[in-house]
N, C-alpha and C positions, 0 to 999 in steps of 0.2 A: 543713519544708524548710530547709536550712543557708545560710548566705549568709555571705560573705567580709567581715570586719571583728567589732570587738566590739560596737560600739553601730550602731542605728538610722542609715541617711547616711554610715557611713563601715568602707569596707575597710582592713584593717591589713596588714603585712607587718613581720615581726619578723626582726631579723638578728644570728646571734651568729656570733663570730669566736674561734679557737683556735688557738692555739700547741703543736704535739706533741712530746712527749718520744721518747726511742727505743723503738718498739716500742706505744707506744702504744694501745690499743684504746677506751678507755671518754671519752665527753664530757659531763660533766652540769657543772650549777652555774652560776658566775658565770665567764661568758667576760674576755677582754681590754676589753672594756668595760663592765665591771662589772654586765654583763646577763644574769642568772639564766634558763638556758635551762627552756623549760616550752614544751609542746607539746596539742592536745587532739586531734587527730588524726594521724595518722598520715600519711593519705593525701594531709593539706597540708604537707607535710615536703620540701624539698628540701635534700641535704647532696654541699658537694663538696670535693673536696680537691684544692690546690693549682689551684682552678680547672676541675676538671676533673666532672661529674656522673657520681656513683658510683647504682647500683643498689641499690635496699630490698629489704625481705623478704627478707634473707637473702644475697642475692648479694654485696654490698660492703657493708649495713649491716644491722642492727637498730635499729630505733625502735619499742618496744612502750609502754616506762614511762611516758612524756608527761615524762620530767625529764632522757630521756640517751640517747645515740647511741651505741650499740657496733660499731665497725669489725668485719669478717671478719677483714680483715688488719691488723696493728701498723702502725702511720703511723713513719715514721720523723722523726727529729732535727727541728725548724724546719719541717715541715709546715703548711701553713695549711690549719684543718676550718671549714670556711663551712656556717654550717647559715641557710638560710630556712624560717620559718614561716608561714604563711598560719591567722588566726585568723577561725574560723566561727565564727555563732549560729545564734537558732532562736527562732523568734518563733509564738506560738498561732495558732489560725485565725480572723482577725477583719477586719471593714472600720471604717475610719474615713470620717466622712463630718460635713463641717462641724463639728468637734472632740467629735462622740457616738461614740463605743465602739457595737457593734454586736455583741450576745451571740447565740448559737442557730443555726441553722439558715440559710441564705441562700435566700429565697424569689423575690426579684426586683430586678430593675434596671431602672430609668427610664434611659431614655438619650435625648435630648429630646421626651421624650414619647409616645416607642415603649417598650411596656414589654415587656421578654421574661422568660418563667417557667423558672429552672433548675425541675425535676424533685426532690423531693423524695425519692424510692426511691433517690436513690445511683447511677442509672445513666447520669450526664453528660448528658444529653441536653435539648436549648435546643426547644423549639415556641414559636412565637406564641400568644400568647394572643386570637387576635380570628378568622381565616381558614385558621386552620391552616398557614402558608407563611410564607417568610420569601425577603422580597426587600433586596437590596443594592442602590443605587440609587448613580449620578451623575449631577451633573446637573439632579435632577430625576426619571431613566428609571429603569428598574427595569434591571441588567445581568446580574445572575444571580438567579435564581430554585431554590427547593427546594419544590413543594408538598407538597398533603398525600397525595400518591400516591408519594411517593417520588421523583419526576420530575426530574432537574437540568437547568436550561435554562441556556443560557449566551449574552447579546450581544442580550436585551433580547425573545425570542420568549417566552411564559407556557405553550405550546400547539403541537402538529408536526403542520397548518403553523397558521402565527400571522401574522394581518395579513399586512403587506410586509415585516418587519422580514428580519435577516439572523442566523444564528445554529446553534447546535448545540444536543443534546437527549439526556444518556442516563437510559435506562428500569432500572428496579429490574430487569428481565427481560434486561437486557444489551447491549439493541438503543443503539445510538448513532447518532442521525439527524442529517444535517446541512441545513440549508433556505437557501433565499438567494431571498428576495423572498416569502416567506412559502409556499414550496412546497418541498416536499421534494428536495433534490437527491441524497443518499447515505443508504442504509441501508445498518448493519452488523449484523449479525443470525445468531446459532446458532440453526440450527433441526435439530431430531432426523431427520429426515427427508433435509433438505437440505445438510447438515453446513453448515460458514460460507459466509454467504452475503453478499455487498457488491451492493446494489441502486444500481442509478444512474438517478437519476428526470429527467426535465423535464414542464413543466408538468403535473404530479400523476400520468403514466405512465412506467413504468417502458421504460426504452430500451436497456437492459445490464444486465448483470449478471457476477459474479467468484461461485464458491463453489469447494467438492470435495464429491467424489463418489468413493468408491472408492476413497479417498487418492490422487486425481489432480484435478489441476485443470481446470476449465471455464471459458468465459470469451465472450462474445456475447449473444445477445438473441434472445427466445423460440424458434421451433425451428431458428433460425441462429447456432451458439454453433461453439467448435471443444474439444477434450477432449485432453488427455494421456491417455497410456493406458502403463501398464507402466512410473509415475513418470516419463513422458519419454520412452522409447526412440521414441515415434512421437505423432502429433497426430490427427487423424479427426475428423469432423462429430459434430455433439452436439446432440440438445435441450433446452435448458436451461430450457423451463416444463414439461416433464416428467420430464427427468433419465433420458431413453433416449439411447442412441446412436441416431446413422444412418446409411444405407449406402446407397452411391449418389447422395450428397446435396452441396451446397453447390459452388458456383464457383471458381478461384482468379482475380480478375480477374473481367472484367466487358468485354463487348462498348464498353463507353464508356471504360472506367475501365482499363486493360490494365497488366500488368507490365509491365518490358523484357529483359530477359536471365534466365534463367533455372541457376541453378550449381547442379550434381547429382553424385556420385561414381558415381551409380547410372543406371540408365536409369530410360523413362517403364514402367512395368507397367500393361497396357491388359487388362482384361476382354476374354475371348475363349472362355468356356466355353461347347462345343454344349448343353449343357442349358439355357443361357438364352438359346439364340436360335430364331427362327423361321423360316419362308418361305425355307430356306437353297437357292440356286440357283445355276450357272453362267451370266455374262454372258450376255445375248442378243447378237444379228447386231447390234440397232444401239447398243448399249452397248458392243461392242466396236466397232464404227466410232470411237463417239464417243473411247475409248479410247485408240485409233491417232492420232484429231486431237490429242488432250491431249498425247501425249509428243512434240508438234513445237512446244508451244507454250510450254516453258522460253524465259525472256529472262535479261536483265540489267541492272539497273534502279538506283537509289537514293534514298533515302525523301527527299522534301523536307524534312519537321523536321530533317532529319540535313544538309542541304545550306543549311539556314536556321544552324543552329548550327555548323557544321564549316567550312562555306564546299567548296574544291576537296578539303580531308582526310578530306567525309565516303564512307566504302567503297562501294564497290560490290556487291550482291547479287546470288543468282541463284534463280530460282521461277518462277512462273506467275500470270499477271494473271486476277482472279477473271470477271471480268467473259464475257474469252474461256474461260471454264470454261463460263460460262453460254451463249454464243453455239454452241458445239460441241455442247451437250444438246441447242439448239432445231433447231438444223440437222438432226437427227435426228429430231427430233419429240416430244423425250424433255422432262420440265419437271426443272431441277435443284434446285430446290427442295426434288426428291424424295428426294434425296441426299443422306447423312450428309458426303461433301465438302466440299459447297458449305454456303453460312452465310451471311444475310445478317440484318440488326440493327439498326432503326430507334427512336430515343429523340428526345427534345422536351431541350433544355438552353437555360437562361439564368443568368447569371451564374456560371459553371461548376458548376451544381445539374442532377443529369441526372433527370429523368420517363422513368418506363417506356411511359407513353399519354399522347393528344392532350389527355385528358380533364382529369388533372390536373395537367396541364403549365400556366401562365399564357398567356395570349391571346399574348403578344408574346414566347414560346420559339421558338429556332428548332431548325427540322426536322432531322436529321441520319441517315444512314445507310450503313452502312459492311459491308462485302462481305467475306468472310475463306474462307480453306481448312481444311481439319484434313486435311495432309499424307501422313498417315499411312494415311487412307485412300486417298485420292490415288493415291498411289504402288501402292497394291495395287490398285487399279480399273486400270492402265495396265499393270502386272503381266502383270496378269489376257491382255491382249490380246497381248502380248509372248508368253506362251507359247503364245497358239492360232497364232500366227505361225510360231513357231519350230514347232508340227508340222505345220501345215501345209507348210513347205518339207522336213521330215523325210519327209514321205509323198510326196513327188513322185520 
């Protein structure tokens, strides 16, 4: 290997200086300081003229000789050619250690008492000689690890998961775990099957997950995931511990948990194909009764949250109170219940954590339940009664 200077401890830098005639091209010899230009490389050669750094090889100079500098171009009259030299050596393959010379082969090093075995075969390669592994240590702790699996652990873990400690882990096989409190919180992981897959764990189960499939991405937790489909043009329900689609599937919102406005270029597209319905029939006499009470019972209302936050600015709406949905079914004798309209949604919630049941709600949740319409139908049950209406007065 070369190293900068002539002797052992010390780098050189050699500098000759020149005076050009007209036309000029060739520099060797004893410059303006009586210093015999000599060079052993090439590539430590810097030459410039009039201050300025000209190009080797051929562009603006020659330096092949090691005793002389040939310009491309003639230097003209009074020119100053600055040449620096940078002088390498080169020294055998050897250690020194307490003033013995050390011949052969390099077998090992003591380093306070840790001893590590270079490899003999030529192919760089450092193992412990005691456990197979080699730990880096602050402190005292061990901070990163390489065992004899090929394993790299990094932030004091030996093992995924390990104790309590906090830390990351990647596998010869590619997978990159991350743990924090001695349990797995992130897997990253190729799998042939599954294409990339990013596992997200608490307490040693898996709670989400990221992969692709199809060269589109997925992204939820077991058969509640959601999928791009057609790189993006659209998103759709997914299962992600089996890596099927699904149809017909998943919420947007949550009886507890609701959006608020909803922005669309497009309208809602509501399934309506006779192939997939049943028991298909015209209103009875007291469904359209009921019908007739519903289109008198539009109000005009405005939400308290909206009047908590807004004060007098918050709007005024207009709909139907669900409740009188439900009193107009019974009036009739009808249960609304029965009815894809009407909706009503009891959960257990404490400290805004919502339970589906009493069961595994905590003893001190409180009760909640909350009444909704789906309009849509609505609207065409009321329909419905509006036309038997209108022929009825047609036939008279």
């Amino acid at each position: 290997m070369p190293y900068i200077g002539r002797t052992l401890g010390q780098g050189t830098r050699s500098r000759f200086l020149y005076t050009a005639t007209a036309g000029q091209t060739t520099f060797s010899g004893s410059d303006s300081q009586s210093n015999t230009l000599a060079y052993a490389d090439n590539n430590g050669l810097d030459c410039f003229q009039n201050g300025v750094l000209l190009k080797g090889g051929g562009a603006d100079y020659t330096a092949t000789t090691g005793t002389s500098v040939v310009l491309t171009t003639g230097a003209s009259v009074n020119d100053v050619i600055e040449i620096l030299v940078y002088d390498v050596f080169a020294i055998a393959d050897h250690v020194k250690k307490s003033g013995d010379a050390m011949t052969g082969a390099l077998t090992n090093i003591d380093v306070n008492g840790t001893e590590l075995i270079l490899d003999a075969d030529g192919d760089t390669s450092i193992t412990a000689d005691t456990d197979d592994q080699i730990d880096f240590k602050t402190g005292g702790s061990d901070r990163v690890t390489i065992d004899s699996s090929g394993n790299l652990f990094v932030g004091g873990i030996t093992a995924i998961p390990s104790s309590s400690v906090n830390g990351f882990g990647v596998l010869p096989t590619g997978i990159i775990v991350s743990a924090v409190n001695g349990d797995k919180s992130a897997v990253f992981n190729r799998n042939s099957s599954n294409g990339e897959i990013v596992l997200l764990q608490k307490d040693g189960s898996t709670v989400g997950q990221i992969g692709v499939a199809s060269n589109d991405i997925f992204f939820g937790s077991g058969d509640t995931a959601l999928k791009t489909y057609n790189a993006g043009d659209a998103i759709h329900p997914y299962n992600a511990s089996t890596l099927s689609n699904r149809d017909n599937a998943i919420d947007l919102g949550m009886y507890a948990i609701r959006f608020d406005d909803v922005y669309a270029s497009g309208g809602v597209n509501t399934a309506s194909d006779e192939n997939e319905k049943q028991d298909i029939a015209n209103l009875t006499d007291k469904e359209l009764k009921v019908a007739n009470k519903l289109s008198a019972l539009f109000k005009t209302y405005r939400w308290k949250d909206r009047v908590v936050e807004k004060g007098d600015k918050a709007r005024t709406h207009s709909g139907i109170i669900a409740q009188e949905i439900q009193s107009a079914f019974s009036a009739e004798g009808l249960d609304a219940y029965k009815y894809g309209l009407f909706c009503s949604n009891t959960w257990w919630e404490k400290d805004k954590e919502i339970y589906d049941t009493k069961e595994e709600a905590p003893k001190d949740a409180t009760e909640k339940t909350r009444l909704s319409v789906r309009y849509t139908e609505l609207f065409s049950f009321i329909f419905s009664s509006i036309e038997a209406r209108l022929t009825a007065l047609e036939s008279k």
